[in-house]
N, CA, C and O atoms as a DFTB+ gen file, in Angstrom:
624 C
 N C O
     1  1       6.865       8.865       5.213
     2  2       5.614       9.147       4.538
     3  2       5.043       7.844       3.974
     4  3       5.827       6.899       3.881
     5  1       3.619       7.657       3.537
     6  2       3.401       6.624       2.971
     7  2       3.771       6.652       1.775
     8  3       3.869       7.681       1.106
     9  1       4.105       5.074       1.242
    10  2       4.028       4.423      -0.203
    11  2       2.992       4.125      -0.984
    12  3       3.303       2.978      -1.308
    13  1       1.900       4.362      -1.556
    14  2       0.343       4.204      -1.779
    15  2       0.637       3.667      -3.009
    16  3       1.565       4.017      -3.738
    17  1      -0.297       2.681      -3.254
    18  2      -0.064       1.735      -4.544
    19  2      -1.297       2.058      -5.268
    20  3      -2.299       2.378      -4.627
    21  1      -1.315       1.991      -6.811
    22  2      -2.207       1.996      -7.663
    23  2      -2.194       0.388      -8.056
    24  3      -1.309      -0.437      -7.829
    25  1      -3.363       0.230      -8.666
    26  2      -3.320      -1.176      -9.553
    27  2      -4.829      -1.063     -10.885
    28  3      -6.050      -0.985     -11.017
    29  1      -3.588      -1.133     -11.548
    30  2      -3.982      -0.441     -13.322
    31  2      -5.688      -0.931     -14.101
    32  3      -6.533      -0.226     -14.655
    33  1      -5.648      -2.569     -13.789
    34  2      -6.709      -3.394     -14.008
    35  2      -7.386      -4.175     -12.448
    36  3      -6.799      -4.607     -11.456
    37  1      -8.833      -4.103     -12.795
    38  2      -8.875      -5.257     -11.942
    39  2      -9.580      -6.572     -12.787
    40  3     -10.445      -6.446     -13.653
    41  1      -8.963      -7.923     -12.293
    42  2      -9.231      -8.935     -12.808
    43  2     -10.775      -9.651     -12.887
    44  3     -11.073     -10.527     -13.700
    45  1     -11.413      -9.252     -12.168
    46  2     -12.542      -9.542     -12.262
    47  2     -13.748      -8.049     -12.069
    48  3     -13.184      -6.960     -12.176
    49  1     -15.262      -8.004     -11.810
    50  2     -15.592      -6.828     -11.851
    51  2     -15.825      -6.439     -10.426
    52  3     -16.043      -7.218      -9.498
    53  1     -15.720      -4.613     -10.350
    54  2     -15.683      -3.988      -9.261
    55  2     -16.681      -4.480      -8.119
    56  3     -16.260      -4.400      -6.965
    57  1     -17.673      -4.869      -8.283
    58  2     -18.545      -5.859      -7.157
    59  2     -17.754      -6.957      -6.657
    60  3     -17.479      -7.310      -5.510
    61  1     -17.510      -7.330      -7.590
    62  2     -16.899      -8.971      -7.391
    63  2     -15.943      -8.825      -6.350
    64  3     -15.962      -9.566      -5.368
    65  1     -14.828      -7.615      -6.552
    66  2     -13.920      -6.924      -5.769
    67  2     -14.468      -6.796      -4.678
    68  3     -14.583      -7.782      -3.950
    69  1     -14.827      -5.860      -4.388
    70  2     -15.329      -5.091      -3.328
    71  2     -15.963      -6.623      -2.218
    72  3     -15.743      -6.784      -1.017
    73  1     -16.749      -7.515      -3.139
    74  2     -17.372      -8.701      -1.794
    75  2     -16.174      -9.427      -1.682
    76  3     -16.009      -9.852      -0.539
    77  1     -15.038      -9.795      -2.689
    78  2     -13.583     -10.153      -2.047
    79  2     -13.279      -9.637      -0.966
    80  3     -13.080     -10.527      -0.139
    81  1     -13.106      -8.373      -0.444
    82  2     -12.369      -7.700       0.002
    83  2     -12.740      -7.707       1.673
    84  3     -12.098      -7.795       2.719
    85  1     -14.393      -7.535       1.214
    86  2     -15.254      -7.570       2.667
    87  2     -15.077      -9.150       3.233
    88  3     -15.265      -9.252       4.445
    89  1     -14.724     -10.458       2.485
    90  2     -14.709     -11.390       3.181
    91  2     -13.885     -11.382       4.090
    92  3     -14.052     -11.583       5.293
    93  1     -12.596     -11.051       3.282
    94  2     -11.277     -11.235       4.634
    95  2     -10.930     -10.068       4.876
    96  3      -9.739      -9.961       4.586
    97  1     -11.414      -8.972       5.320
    98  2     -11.713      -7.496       6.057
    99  2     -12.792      -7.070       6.156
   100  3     -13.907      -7.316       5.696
   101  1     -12.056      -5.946       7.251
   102  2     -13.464      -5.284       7.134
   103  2     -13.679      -4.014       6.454
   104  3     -12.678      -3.323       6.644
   105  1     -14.446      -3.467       5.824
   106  2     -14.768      -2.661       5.191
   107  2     -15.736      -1.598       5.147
   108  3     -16.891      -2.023       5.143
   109  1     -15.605      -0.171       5.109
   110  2     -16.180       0.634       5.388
   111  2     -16.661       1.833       4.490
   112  3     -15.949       2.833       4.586
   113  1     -17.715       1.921       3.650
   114  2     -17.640       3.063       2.512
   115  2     -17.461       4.293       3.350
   116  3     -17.434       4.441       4.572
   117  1     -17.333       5.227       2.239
   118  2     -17.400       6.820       2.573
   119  2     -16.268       6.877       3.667
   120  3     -16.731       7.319       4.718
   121  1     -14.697       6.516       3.762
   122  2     -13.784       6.522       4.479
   123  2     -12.746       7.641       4.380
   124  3     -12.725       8.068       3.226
   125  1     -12.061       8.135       5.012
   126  2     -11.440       9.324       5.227
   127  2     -10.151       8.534       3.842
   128  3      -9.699       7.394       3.946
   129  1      -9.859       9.377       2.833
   130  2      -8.822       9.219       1.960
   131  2      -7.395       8.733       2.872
   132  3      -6.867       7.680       2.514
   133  1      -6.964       9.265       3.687
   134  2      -5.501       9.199       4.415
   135  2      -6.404       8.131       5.952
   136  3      -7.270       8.522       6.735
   137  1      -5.824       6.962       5.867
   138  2      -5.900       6.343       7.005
   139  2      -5.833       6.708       8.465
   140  3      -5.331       7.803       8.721
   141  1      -6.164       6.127       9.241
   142  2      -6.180       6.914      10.500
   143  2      -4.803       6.155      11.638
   144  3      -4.020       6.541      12.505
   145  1      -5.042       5.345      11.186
   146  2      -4.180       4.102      12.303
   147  2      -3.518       3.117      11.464
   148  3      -3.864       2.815      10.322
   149  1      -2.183       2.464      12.353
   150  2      -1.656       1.279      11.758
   151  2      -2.590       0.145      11.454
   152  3      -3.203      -0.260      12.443
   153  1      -2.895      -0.582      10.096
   154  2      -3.611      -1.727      10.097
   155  2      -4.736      -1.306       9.675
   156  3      -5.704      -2.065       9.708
   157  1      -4.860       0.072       9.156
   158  2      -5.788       0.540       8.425
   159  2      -5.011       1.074       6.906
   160  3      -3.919       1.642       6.865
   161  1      -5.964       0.696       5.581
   162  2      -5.712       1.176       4.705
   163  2      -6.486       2.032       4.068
   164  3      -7.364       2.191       4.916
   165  1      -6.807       2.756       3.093
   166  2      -8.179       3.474       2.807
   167  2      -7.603       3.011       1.181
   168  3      -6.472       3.116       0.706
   169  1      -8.917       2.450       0.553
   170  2      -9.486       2.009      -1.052
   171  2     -10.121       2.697      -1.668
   172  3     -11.332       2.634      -1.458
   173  1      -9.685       3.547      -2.576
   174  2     -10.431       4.377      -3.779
   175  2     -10.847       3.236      -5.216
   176  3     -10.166       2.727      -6.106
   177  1     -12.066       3.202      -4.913
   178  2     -12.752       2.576      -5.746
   179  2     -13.764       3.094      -6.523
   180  3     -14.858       2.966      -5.973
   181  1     -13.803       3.636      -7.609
   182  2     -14.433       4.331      -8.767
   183  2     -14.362       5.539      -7.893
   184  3     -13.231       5.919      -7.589
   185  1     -15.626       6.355      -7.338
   186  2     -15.304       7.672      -6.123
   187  2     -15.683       7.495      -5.379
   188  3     -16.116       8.483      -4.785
   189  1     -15.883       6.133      -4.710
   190  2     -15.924       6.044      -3.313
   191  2     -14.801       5.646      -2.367
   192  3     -14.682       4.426      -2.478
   193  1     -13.775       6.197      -1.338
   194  2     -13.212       5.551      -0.900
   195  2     -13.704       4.615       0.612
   196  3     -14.299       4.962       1.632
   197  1     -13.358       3.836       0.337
   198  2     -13.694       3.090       1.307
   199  2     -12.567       2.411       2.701
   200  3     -11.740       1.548       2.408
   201  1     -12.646       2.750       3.658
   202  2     -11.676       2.395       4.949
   203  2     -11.917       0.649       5.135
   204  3     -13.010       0.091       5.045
   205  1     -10.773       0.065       5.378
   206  2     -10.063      -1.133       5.252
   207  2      -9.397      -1.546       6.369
   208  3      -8.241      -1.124       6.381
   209  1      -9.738      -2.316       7.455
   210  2      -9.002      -2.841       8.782
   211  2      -8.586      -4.116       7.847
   212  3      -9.421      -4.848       7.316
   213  1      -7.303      -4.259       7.737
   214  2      -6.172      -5.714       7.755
   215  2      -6.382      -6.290       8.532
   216  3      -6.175      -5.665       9.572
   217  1      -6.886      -7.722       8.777
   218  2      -6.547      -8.941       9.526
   219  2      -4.819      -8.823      10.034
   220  3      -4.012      -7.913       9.846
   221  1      -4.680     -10.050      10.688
   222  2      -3.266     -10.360      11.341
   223  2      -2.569     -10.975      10.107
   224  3      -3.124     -11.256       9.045
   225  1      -1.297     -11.136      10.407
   226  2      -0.596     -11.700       9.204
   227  2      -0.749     -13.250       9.480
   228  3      -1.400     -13.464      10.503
   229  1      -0.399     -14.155       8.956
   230  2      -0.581     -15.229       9.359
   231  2       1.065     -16.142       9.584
   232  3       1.499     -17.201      10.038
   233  1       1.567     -14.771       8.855
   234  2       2.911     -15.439       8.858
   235  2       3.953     -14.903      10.115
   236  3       3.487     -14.021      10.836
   237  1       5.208     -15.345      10.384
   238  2       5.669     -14.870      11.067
   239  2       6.787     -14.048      11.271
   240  3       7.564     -14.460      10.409
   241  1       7.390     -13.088      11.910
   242  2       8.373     -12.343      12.129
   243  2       7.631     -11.156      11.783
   244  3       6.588     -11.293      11.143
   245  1       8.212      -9.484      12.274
   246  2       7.824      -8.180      12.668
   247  2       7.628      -7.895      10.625
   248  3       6.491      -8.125      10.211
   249  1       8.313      -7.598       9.925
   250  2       7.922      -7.355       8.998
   251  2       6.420      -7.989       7.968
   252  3       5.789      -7.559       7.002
   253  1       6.374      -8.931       8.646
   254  2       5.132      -9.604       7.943
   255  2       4.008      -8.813       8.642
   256  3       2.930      -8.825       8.047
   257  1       4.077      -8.076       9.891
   258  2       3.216      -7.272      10.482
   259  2       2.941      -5.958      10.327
   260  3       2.313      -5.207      11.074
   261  1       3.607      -5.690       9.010
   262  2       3.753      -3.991       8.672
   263  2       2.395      -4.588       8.179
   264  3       1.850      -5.679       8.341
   265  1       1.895      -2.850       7.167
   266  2       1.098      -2.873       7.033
   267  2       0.573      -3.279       5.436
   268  3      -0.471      -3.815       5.065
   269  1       2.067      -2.657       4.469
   270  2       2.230      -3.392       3.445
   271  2       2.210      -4.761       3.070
   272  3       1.672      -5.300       2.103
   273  1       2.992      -5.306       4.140
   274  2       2.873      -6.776       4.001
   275  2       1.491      -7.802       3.987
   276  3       1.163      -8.690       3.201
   277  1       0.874      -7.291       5.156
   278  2      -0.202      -7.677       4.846
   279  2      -1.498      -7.212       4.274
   280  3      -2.575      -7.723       4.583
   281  1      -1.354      -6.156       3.372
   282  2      -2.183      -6.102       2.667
   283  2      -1.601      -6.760       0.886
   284  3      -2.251      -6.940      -0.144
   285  1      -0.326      -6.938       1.160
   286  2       0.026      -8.318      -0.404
   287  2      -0.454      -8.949       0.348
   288  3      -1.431      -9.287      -0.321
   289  1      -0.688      -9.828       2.048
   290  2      -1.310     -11.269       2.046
   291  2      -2.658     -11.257       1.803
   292  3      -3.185     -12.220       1.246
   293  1      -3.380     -10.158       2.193
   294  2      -4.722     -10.861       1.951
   295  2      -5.553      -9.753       0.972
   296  3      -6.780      -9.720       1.070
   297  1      -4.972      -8.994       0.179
   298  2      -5.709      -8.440      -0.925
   299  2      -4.711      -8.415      -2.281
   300  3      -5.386      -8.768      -3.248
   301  1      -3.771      -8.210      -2.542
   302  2      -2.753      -8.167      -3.071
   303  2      -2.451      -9.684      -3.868
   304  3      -2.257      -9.741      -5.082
   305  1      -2.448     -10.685      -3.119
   306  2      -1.860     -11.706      -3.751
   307  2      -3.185     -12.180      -4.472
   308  3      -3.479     -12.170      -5.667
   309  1      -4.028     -12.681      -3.140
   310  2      -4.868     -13.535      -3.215
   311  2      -6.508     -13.445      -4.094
   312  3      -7.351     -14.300      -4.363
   313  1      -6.401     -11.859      -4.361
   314  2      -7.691     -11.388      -4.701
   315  2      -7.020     -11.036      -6.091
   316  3      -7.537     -11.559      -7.078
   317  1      -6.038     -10.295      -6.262
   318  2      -5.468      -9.192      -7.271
   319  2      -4.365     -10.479      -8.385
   320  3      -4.122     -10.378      -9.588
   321  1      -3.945     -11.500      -7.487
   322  2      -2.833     -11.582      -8.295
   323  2      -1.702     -11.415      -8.157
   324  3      -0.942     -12.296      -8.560
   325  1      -1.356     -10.637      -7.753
   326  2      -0.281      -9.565      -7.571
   327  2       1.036     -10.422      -6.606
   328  3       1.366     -10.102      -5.464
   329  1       1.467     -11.237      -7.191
   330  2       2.745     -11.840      -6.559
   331  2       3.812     -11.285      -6.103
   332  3       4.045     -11.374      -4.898
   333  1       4.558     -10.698      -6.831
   334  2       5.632     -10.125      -7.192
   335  2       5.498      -8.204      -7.085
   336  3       5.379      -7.492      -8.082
   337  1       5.541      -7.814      -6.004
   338  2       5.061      -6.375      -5.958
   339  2       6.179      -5.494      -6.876
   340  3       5.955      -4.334      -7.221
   341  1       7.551      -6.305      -7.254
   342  2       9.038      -5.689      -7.641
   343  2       8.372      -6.016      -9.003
   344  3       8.451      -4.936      -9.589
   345  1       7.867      -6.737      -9.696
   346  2       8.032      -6.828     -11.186
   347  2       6.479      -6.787     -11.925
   348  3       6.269      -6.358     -13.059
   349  1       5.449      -7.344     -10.987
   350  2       4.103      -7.132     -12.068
   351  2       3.524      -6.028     -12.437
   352  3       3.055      -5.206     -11.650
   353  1       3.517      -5.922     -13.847
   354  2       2.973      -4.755     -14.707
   355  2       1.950      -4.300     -13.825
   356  3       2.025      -3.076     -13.720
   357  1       1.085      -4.757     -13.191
   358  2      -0.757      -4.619     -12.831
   359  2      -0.342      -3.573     -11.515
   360  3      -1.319      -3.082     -10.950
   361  1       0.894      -3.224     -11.025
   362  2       0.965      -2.135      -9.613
   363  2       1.808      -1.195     -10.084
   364  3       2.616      -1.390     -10.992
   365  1       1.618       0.043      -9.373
   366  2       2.719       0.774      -9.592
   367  2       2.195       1.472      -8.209
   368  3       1.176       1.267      -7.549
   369  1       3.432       2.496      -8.001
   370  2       3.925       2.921      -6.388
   371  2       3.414       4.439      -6.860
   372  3       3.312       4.719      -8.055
   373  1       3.033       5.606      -5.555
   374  2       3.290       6.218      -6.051
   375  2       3.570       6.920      -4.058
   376  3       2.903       6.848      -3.026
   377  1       4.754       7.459      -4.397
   378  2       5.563       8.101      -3.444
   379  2       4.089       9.444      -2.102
   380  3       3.179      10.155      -2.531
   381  1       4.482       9.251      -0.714
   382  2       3.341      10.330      -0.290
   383  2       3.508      11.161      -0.488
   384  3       2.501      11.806      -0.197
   385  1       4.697      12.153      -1.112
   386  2       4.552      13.394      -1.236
   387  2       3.426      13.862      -2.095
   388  3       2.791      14.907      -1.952
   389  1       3.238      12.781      -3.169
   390  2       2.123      13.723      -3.869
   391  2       0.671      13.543      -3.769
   392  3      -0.220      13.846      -4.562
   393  1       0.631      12.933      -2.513
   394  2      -0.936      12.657      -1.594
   395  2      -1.968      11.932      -2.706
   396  3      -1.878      11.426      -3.825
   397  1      -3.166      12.240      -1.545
   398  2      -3.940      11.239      -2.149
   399  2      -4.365      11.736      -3.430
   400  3      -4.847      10.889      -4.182
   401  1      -4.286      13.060      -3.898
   402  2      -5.044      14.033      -4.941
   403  2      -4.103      13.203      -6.271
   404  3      -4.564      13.398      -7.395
   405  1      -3.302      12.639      -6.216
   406  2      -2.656      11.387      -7.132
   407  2      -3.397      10.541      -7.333
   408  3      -3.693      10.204      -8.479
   409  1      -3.973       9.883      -6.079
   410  2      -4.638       8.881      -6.205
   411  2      -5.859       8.921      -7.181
   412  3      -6.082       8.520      -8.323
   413  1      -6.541       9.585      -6.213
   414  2      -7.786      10.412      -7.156
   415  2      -7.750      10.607      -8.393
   416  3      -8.688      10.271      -9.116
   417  1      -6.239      11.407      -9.019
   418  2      -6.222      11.589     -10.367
   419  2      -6.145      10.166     -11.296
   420  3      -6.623      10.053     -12.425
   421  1      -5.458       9.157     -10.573
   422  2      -5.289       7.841     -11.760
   423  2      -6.175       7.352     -11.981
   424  3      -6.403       7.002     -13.138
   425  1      -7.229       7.071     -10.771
   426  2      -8.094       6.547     -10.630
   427  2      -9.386       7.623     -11.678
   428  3     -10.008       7.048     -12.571
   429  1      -9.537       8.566     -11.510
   430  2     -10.374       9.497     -12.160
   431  2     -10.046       9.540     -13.384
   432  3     -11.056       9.917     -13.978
   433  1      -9.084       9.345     -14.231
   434  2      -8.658       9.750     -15.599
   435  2      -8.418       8.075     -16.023
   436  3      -8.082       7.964     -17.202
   437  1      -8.503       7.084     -15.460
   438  2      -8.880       5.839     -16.060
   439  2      -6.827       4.910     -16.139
   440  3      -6.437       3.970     -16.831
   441  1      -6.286       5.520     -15.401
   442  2      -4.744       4.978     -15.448
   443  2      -4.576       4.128     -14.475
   444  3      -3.467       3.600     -14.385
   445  1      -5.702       3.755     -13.434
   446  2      -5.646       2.841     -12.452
   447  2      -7.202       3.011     -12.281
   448  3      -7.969       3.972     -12.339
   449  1      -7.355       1.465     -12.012
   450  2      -8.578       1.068     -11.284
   451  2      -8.836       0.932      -9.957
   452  3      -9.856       0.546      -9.386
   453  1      -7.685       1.330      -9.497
   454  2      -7.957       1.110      -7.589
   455  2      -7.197       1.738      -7.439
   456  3      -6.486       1.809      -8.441
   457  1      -6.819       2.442      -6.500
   458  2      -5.613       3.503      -5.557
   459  2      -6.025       2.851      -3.851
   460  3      -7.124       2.727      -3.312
   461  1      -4.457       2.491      -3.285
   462  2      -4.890       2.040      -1.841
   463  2      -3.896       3.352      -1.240
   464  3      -2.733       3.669      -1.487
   465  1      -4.983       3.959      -0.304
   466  2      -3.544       5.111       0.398
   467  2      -3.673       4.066       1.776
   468  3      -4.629       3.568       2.370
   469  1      -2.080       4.013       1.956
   470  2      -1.176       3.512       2.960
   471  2      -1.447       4.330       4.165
   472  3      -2.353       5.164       4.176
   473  1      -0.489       4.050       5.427
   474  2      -0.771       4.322       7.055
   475  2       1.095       4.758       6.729
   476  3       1.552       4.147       5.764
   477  1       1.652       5.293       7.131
   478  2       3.207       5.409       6.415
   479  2       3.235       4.668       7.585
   480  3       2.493       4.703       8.566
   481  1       4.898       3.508       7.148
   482  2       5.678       2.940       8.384
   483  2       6.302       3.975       9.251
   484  3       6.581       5.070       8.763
   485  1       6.533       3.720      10.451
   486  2       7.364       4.448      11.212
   487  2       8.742       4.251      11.186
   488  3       9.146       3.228      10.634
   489  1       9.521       5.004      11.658
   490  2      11.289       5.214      11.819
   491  2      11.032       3.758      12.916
   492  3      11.903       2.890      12.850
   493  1      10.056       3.573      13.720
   494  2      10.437       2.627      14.460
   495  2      10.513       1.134      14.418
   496  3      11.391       0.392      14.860
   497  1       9.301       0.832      13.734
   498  2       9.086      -0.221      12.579
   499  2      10.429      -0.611      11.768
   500  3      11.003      -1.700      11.766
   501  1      10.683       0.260      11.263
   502  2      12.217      -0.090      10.502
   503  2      13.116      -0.325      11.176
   504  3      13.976      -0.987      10.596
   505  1      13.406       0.008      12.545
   506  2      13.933      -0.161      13.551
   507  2      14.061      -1.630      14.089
   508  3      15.075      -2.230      14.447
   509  1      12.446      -2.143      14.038
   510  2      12.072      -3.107      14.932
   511  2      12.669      -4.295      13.954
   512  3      13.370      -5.162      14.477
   513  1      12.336      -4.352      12.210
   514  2      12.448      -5.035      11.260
   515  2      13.894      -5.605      11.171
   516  3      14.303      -6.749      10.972
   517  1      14.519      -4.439      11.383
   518  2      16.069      -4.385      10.955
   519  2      17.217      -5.196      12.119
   520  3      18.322      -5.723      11.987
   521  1      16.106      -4.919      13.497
   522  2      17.001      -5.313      14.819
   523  2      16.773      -6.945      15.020
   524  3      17.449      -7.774      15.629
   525  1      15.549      -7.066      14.263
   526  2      15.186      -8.688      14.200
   527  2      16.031      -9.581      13.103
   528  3      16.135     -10.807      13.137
   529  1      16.688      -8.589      11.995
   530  2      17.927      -9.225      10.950
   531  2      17.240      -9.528       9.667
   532  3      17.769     -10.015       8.668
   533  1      15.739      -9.110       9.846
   534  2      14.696      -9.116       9.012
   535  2      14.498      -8.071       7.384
   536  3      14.783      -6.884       7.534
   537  1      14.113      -8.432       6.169
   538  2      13.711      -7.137       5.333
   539  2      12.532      -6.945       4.991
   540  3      11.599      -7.727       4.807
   541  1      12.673      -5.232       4.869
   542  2      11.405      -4.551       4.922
   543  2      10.926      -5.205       3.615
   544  3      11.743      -5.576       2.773
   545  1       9.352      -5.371       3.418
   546  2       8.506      -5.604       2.179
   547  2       9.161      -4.517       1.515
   548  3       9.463      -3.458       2.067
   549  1       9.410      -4.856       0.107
   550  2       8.990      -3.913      -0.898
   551  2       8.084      -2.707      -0.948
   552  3       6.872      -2.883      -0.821
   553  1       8.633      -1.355      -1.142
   554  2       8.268      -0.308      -1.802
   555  2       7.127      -0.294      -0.065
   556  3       5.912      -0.101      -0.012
   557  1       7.769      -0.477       0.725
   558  2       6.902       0.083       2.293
   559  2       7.312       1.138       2.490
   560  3       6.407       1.916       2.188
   561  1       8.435       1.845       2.938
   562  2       8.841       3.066       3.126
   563  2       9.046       4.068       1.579
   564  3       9.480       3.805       0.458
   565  1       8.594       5.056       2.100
   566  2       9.144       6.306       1.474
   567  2       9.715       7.809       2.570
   568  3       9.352       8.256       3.658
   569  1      10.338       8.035       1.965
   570  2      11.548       9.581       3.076
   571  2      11.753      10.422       1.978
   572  3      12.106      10.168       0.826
   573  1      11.424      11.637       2.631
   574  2      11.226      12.974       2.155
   575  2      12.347      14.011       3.310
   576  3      12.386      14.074       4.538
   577  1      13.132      14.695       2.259
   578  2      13.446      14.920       0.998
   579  2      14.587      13.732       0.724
   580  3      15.137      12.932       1.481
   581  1      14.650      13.886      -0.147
   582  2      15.446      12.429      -1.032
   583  2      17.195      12.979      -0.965
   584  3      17.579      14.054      -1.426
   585  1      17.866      12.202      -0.447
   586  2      19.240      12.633      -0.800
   587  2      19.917      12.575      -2.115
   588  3      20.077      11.552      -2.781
   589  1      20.341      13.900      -2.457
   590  2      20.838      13.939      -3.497
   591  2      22.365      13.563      -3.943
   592  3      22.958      14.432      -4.583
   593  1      22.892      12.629      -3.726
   594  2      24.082      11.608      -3.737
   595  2      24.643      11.619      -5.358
   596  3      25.694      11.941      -5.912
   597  1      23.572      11.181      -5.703
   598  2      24.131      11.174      -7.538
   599  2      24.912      12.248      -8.470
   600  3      25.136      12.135      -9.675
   601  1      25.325      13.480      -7.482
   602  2      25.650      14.790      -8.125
   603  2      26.530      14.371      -8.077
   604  3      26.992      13.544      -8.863
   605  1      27.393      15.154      -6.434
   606  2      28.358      14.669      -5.294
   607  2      28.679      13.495      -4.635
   608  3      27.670      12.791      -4.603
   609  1      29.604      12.969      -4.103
   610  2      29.838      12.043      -3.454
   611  2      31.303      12.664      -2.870
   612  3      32.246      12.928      -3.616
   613  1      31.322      12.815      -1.668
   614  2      32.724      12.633      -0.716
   615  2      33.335      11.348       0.323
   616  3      32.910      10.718       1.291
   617  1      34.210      11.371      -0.256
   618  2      34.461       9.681       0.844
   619  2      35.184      10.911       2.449
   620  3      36.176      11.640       2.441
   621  1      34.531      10.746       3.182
   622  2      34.756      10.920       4.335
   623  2      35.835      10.115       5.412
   624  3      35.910      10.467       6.589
């Protein structure tokens, strides 16, 4: 399922954003909430969401080509700030089970200023990442239902 990120503040104002965003993408108002394709993201911005084609990564190896990854390279770091996706206050994750109507809500009740819904990685992607000796970006995957390990444990 996807990982869809909120981000709480934005650093400069929502115009300012938005012509960031269109420089190094492309950008599309009135966009379907749930993405359609890999390399597409969809941006809830005040109530408009807007559809988002990612450029190429610039960097190299299969994980820099997810879709997470490069949206920390070219909106995430460079526009937002956002270095460190594991520790800066300014993101938080929020799992796909509870869809975009999450998004909507943070963004609508003032607890985030942007909601990006994700394209979910595939089983194969992780596949491809893992066979290259490579690690996945941060907070890219999410799997439904969650194993419940912490009760039970049997050594087999």
């Amino acid at each position: 399922m996807a990982y869809n990120r909120v981000i709480r503040r934005l650093p400069q104002a929502e115009s300012e954003f938005l012509r960031d965003v269109a420089a190094r993408c492309t950008l599309q108002p009135n966009a379907d909430p749930t993405p359609v394709d890999r390399g597409r993201v969809s941006l809830l911005s005040g109530s408009t969401w807007y559809g988002i084609e990612l450029p190429a990564s610039q960097r190299p190896g299969i994980a820099a080509s997810l879709d997470s990854a490069r949206l920390a390279e070219h909106i995430l770091g460079p526009i937002l700030g956002i270095t460190d996706l594991r520790t800066d206050p300014n993101i938080d994750f929020v799992g796909g089970i509870r869809g975009t109507g999450a998004l909507e809500d943070a963004v609508r009740t003032g607890s985030a200023a942007l909601a990006f819904s994700m394209y979910p990685t595939s089983i194969e992607e992780l596949v491809e990442v893992s066979d290259a000796g490579e690690l996945m970006p941060p907070k890219s995957t999410w799997f439904e239902p969650k194993l419940r390990s912490g009760l039970l444990v049997h050594t087999f």
